[in-house]
C-alpha positions in Angstrom: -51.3 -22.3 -50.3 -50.5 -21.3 -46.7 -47.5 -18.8 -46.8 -45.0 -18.7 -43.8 -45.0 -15.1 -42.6 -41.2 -15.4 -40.8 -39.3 -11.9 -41.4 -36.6 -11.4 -39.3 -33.9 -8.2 -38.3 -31.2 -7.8 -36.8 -31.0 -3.9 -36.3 -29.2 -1.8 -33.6 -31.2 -0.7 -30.9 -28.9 2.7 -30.0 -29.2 3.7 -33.9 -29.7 7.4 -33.8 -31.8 10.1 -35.9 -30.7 10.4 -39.3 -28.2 7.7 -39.6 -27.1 6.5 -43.1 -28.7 3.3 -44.1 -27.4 1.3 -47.2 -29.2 -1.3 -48.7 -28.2 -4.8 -50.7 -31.5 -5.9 -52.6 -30.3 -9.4 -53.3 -27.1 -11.7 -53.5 -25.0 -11.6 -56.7 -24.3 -15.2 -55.9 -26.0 -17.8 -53.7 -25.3 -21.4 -52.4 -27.9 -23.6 -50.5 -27.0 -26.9 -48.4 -29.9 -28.9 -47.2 -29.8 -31.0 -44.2 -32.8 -33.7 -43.5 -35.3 -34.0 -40.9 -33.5 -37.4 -39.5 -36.6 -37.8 -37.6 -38.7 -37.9 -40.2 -38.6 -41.6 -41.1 -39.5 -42.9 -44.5 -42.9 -40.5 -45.0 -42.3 -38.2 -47.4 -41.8 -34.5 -47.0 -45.0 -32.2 -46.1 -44.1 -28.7 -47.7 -46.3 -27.5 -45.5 -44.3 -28.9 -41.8 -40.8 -28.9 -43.1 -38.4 -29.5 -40.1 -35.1 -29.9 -41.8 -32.7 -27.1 -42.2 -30.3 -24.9 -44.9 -26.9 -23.1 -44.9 -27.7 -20.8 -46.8 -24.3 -18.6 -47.9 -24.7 -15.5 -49.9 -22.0 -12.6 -52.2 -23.1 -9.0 -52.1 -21.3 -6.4 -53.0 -22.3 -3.2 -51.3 -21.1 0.5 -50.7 -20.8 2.0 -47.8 -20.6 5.4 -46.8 -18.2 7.0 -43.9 -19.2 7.2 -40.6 -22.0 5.3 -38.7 -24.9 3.3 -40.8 -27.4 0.5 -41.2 -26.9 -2.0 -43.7 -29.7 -4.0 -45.0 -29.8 -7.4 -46.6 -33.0 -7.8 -48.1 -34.2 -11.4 -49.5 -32.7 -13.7 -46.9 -34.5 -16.5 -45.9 -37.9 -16.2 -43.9 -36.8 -18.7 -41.9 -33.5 -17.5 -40.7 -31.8 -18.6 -37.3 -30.7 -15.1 -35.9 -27.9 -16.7 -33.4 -26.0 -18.3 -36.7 -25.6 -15.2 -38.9 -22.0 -14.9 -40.2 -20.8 -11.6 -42.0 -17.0 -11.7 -43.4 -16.0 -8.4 -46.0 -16.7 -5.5 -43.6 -13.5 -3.6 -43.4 -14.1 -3.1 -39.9 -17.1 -5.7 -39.1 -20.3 -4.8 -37.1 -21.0 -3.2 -34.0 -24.2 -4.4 -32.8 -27.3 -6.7 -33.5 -30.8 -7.1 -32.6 -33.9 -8.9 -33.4 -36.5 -6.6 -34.6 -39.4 -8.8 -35.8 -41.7 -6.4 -38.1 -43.2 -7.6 -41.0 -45.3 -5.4 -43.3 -48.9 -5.8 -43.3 -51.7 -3.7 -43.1 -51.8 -4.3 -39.0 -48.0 -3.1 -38.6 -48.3 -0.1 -41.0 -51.1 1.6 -39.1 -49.1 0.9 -36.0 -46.0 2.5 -37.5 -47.7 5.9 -38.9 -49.3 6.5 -35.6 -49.2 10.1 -35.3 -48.5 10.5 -39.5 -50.0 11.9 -42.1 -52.0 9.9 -44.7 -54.7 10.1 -47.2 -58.2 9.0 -46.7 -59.4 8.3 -49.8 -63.8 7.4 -50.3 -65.5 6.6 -52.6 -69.3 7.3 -53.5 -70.5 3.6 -54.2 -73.7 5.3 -56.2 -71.9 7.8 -58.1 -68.0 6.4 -58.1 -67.2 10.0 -57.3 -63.6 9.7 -55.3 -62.7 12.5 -53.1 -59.3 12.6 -50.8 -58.0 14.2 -47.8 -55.4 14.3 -45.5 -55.7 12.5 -42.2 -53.8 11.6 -38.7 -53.6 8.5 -37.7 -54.3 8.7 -34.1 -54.8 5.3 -33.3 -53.2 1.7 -34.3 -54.1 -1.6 -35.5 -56.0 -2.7 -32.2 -60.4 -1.9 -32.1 -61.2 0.9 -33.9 -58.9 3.0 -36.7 -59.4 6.6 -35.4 -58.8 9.4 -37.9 -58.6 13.0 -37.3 -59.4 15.5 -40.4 -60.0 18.7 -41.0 -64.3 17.8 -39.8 -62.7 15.9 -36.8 -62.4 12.8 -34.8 -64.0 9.7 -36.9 -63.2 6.3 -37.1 -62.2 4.1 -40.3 -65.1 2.6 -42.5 -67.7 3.9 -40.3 -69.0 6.4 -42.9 -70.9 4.3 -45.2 -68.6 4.6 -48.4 -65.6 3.2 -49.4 -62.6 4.0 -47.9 -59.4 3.3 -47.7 -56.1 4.5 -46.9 -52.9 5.6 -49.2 -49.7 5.9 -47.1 -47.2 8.0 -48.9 -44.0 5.7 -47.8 -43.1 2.6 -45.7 -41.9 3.7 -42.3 -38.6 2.7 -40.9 -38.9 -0.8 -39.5 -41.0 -2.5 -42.2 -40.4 -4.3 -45.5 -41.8 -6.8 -47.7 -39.1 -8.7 -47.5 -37.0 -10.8 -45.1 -34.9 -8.4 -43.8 -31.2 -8.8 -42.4 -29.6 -5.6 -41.2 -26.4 -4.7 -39.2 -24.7 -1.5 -37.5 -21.9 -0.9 -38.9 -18.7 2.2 -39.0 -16.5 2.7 -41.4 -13.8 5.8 -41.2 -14.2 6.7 -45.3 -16.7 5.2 -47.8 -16.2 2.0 -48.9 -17.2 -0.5 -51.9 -16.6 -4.3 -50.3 -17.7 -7.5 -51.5 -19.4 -9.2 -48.4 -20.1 -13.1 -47.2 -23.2 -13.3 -45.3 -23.7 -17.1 -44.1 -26.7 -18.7 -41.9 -29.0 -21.2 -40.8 -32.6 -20.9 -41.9 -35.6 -23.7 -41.1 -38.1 -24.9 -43.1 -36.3 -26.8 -45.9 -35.9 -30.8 -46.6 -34.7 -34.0 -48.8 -34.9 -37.3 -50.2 -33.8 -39.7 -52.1 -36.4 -41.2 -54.6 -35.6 -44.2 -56.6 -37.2 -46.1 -60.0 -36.4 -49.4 -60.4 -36.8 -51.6 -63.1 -36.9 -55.9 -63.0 -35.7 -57.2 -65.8 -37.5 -59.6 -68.1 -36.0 -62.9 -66.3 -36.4 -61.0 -62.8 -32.5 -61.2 -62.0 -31.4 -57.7 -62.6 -32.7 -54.3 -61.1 -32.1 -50.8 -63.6 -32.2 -48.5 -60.8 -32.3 -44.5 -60.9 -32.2 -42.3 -58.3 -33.7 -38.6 -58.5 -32.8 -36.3 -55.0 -36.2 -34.1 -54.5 -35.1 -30.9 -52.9 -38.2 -28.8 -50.5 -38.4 -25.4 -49.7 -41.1 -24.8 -47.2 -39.7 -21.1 -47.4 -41.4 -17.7 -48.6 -37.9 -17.1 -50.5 -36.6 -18.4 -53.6 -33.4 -18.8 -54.2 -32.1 -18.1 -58.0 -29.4 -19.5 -59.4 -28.3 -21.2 -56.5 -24.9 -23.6 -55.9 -27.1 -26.2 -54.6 -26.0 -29.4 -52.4 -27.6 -31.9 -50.0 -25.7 -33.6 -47.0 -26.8 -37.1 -45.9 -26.1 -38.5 -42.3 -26.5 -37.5 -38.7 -25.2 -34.1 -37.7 -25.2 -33.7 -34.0 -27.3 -30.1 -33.7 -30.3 -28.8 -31.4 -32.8 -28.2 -32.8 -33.9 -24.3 -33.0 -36.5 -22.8 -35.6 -36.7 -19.2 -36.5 -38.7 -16.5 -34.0 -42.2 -15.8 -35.1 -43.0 -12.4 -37.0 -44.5 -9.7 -35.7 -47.5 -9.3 -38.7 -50.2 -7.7 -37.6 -53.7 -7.7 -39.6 -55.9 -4.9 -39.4 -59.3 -5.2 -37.5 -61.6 -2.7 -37.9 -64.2 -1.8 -35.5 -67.1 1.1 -35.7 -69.6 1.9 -32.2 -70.5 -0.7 -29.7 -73.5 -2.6 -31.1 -76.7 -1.1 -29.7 -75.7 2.7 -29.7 -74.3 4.7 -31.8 -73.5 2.1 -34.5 -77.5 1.9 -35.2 -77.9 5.6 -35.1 -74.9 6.3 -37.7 -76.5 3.4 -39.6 -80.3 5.0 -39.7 -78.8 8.4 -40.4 -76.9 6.5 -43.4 -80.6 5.2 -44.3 -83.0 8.0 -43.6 -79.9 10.1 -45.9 -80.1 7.8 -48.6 -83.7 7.9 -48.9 -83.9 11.9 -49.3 -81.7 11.9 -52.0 -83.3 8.7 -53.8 -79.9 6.7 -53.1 -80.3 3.2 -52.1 -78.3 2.3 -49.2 -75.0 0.7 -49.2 -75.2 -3.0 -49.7 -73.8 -5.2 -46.9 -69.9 -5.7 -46.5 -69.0 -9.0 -48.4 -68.4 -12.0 -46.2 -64.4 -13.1 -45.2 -62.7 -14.5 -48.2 -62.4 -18.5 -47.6 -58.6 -19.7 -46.4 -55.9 -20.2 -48.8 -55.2 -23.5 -50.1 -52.4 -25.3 -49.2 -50.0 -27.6 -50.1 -51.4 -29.2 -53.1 -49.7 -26.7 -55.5 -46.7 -28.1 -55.6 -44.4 -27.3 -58.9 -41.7 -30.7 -59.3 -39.0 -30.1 -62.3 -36.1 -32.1 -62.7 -33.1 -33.1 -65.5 -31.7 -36.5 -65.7 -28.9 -34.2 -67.9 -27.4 -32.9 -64.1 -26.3 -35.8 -62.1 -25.5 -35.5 -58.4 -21.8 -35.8 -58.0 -21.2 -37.9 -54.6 -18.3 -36.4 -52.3 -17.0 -37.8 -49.1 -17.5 -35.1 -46.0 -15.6 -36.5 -43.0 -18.7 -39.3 -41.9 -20.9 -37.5 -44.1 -21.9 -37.6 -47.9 -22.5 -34.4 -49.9 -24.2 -34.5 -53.3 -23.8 -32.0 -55.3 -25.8 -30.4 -57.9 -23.3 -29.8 -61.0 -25.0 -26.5 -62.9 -26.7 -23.8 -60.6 -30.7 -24.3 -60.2 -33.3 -22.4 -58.6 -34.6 -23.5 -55.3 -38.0 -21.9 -55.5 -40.3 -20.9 -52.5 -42.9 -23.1 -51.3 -42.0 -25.7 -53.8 -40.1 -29.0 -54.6 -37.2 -29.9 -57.0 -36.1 -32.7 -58.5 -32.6 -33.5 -59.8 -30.4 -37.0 -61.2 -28.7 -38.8 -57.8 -27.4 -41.7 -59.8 -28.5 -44.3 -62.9 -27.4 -48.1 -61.9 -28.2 -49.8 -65.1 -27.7 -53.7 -64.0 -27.7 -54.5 -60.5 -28.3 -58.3 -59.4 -31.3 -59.3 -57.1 -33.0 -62.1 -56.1 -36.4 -62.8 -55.1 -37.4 -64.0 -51.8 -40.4 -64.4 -50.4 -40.8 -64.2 -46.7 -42.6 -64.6 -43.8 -43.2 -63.4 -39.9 -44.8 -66.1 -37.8 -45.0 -67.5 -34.5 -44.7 -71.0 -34.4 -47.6 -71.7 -31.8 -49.9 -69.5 -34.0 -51.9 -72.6 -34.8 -54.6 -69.8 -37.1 -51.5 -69.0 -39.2 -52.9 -69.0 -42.8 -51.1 -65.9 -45.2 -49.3 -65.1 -48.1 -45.2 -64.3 -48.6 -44.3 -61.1 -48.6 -41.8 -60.5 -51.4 -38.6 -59.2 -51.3 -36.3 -58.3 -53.4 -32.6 -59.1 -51.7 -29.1 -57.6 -53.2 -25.4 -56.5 -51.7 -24.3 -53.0 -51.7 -21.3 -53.8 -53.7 -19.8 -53.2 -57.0 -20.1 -57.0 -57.8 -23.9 -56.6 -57.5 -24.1 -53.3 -60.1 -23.8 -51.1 -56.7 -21.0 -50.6 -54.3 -21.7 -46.6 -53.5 -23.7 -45.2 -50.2 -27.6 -45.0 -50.9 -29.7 -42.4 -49.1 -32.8 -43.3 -47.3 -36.5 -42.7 -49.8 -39.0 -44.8 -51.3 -38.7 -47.3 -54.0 -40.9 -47.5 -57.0 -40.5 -51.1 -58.6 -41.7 -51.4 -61.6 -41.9 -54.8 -64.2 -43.1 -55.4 -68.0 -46.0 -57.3 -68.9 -47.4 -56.9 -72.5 -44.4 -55.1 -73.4 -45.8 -52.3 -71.1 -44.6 -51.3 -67.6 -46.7 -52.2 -64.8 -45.8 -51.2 -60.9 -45.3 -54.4 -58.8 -44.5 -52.6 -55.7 -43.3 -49.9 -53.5 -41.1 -50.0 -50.9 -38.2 -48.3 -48.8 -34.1 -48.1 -48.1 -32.7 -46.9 -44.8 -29.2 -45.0 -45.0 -27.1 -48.0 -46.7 -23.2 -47.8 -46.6 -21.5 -49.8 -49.1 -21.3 -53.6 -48.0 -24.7 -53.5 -46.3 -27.5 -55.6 -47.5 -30.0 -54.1 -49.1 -33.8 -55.4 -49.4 -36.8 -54.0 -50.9 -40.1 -55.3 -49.0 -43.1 -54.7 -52.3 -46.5 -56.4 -52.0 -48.3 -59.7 -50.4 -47.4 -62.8 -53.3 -51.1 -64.5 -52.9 -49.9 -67.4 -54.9 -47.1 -68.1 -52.5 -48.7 -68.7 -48.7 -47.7 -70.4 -45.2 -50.0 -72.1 -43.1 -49.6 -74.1 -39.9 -51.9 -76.8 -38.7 -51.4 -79.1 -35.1 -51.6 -82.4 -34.7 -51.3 -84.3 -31.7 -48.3 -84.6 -29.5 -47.4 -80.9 -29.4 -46.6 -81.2 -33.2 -47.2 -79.1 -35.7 -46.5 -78.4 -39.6 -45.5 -75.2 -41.6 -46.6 -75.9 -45.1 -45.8 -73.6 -47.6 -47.5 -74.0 -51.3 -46.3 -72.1 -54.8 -48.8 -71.6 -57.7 -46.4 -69.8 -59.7 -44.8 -71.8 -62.6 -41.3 -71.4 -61.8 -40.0 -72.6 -58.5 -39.8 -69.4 -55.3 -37.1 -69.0 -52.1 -38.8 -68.8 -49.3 -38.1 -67.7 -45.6 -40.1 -68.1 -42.7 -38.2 -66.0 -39.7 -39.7 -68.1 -36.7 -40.5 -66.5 -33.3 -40.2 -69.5 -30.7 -41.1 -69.5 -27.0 -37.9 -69.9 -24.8 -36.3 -73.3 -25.5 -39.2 -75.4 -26.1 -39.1 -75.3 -30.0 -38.2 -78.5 -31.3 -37.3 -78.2 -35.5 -37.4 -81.8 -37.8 -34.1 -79.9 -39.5 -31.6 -77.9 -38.7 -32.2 -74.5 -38.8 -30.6 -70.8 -39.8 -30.4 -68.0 -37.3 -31.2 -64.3 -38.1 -31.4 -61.6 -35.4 -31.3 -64.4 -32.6 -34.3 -66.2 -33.7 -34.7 -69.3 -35.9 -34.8 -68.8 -39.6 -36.4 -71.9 -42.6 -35.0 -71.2 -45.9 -36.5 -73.3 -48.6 -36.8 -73.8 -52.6 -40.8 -74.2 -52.9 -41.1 -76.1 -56.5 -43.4 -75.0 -59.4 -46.9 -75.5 -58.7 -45.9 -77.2 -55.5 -44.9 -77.0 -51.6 -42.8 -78.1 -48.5 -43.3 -78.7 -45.2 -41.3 -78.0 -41.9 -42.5 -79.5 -38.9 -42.0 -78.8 -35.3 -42.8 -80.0 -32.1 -43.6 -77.7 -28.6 -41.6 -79.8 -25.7 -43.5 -78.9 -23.1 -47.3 -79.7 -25.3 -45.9 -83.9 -25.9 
């Protein structure tokens, strides 16, 4: 799976030699609030191109020792928004902050021990004899590694054995982890319990829901599971977990892109002294009966990504629903873990009986005189307590499942927009091939919407009519929906009806 490499700092840029620098490996406590991607529509979350957003809010406690220091919050969020950090708890807060964005890898840490001591350590590949020395790194990441030993000037991997370096500590700058860190001075040392609070990108949600039809197709038994993502390289454990739904009005921003290196390594221009080290390698090997080294191995292929995708959930924890100004906040009862590069599931809400009724419905334009297609159905309810509902639904997708045999069979899948309570609420599932329209002309500018039913029991139907101008001339009396012309009929069992229509200006 494709990791996100985002490590940020926030570090102070006058810091001098030797300062004090105090470190907080991870939060004692932890609370995530995930925000959609409102312009996501109804697809579903890609873990891999997250573009909603987190508040993440952390509890450390930390010591501190007098005078000036640098205090380091490891484990934030890879994805952190640098201009929203929030730190409450310092007895006398922080001086300065600056982006530093280093990220360890094997690019950066040459960089940062330019100059430094390391060890080179090689290894015969015929005889697995390992022999190491010190070196100098006297050049970075960028063409070739130069090395300077106790022989000389060489470069990295140009010898013909295996080699590698061992760096005998991180330098200052680089961790494995997202880093946070602030300048801070306190008169006398100091044990405080600190708030750090931010924004961090790459995180989303949904609603998903299940729904049921009863035997007699009246009633819906809908559930409602929230599926929390977290595009991010951080997990977060334990976490006080939450999800807002609605529109908060907020640019968009996404975090600055790490500085992680990799590390390219280059020997002698082809053509010169590459081919004579190489034939020295050779014609060496051969006195002393060694075969040559083999060849190096080829790349390793990309990482997979984003079919891995771990989904737990516990109908036991039900999302508790809490009014937030305009907004609605569900909350996670029992701390949960909000893993990296994964997805979550948790209970939203179980409606065990909520009435529907089926429709089946159609799109046409009255002079579409090659109109021949089935119904879509629908299945049509109120958002209100009398229906089995009457609480605010988040937008997702809709499973609809029935029974035949005794045995659950999927009939459909559909979607919900946001739905405040009162709103109507229709699920649009799959074509209903025994339930079609057709329309035929005769002459006079007439024509003839006939609609037939093959199932056994008799179907609504709706045909929501697009009409040119004023010309439309209806046999009945019409509904109106969205300013256009609407036929609702009862089609019998093993029947049909007819509307007909005239064009005024085809008589």
């Amino acid at each position: 799976m494709r990791r996100r490499l985002l490590w940020l700092g926030l570090l102070l840029a006058s810091a001098a030699h030797g300062q004090t620098v105090a470190t907080s490996a991870a939060p004692d406590r932890v609370a995530v609030t995930i925000y959609r991607d409102l312009n996501r529509g109804r697809e579903r979350p890609n873990l891999q191109w997250l573009n909603g957003y987190a508040l993440i809010t952390e509890t450390r406690r930390v010591q501190l020792r007098a005078g000036s220091s640098e205090l380091r919050f490891e484990g934030v969020a890879g994805g952190i928004l640098p201009q929203s950090a929030i730190i409450t708890g310092l007895p006398n807060g922080f001086l300065e902050k600056n982006r530093d964005a280093y990220l360890l890898s094997p690019g950066t840490l040459l960089d940062r021990s330019l100059g430094r001591r390391v060890q080179l350590r090689r290894t015969d590949r015929a005889t697995g004899r390992v022999i190491e020395q010190e070196a100098l790194v006297r050049s970075g990441a960028d063409g070739a590694v130069v090395l300077q030993t106790s022989a000389g000037f060489e470069a990295l991997r140009c010898s013909g054995l295996a080699e590698t370096l061992v760096y005998p500590e991180v330098p200052p700058g680089l961790s494995a982890k997202p880093t946070l860190a602030v300048a801070i001075r306190t008169p006398t040392p100091v044990e405080a319990t600190v708030s750090l609070s931010y924004l961090a990108s790459g995180f989303d949600w949904q609603a998903n829901y299940v729904a049921s039809l009863s035997q007699d197709e009246r009633t819906l038994h809908l559930s409602a599971w929230l599926t929390l993502a977290n595009g991010d390289e951080t997990s977060f454990f334990n976490a006080d977990t939450q999800a807002v739904a609605g529109r908060v009005n907020r640019e968009d921003a996404r975090a600055p892109e790490p500085e992680a290196r990799p590390l390219q390594i280059q020997c002698w221009p082809a053509g010169t002294t590459s081919d004579i080290a190489e034939q020295v390698i050779a014609v060496n090997a051969q006195e002393s009966g060694i075969a040559p080294p083999p060849p190096p191995p080829p790349p390793p292929s990309p990482e997979r990504g984003g079919e891995d995708i771990v989904v737990t959930g516990s109908r036991v924890m039900e999302a508790r629903r809490e009014r937030l100004g305009d907004l609605q906040l569900y909350r996670i009862p029992e701390p949960v873990t909000v893993a990296a590069n994964s997805q979550k599931q948790v209970a939203l809400m179980e409606q065990p009986s909520v009435k529907v009724s089926r429709i089946y419905r159609q799109r046409l334009s009255v002079v579409d005189r090659n109109f021949d297609q089935p119904a879509q159905l629908v299945l049509v309810t109120r958002n209100r307590a009398a229906e089995g509902l009457g609480l605010p639904l988040p937008a997702g997708g809709v499973s609809v499942f029935g029974k035949q045999g005794g045995r659950p069979i999927l009939i459909g899948e559909g979607a919900i927009d946001d739905l405040a309570v009162g709103e109507d609420v229709e699920l649009t599932l799959a074509e209903a091939p025994g339930v079609r329209g057709k329309v035929s002309r005769t002459e006079g500018g007439r024509y003839t919407l006939r609609v037939t039913n093959d199932r056994p029991v008799p179907v609504h139907y709706e045909a929501e009519l697009f009409v040119p101008d004023d010309r439309f001339r209806p046999a009945s009396r019409l509904d109106r929906r969205n300013g256009r012309p609407v036929w609702k009929t009862t089609v019998p069992a093993n029947g049909s009806v007819s509307l007909s229509y005239r064009i005024s200006d085809e008589d």
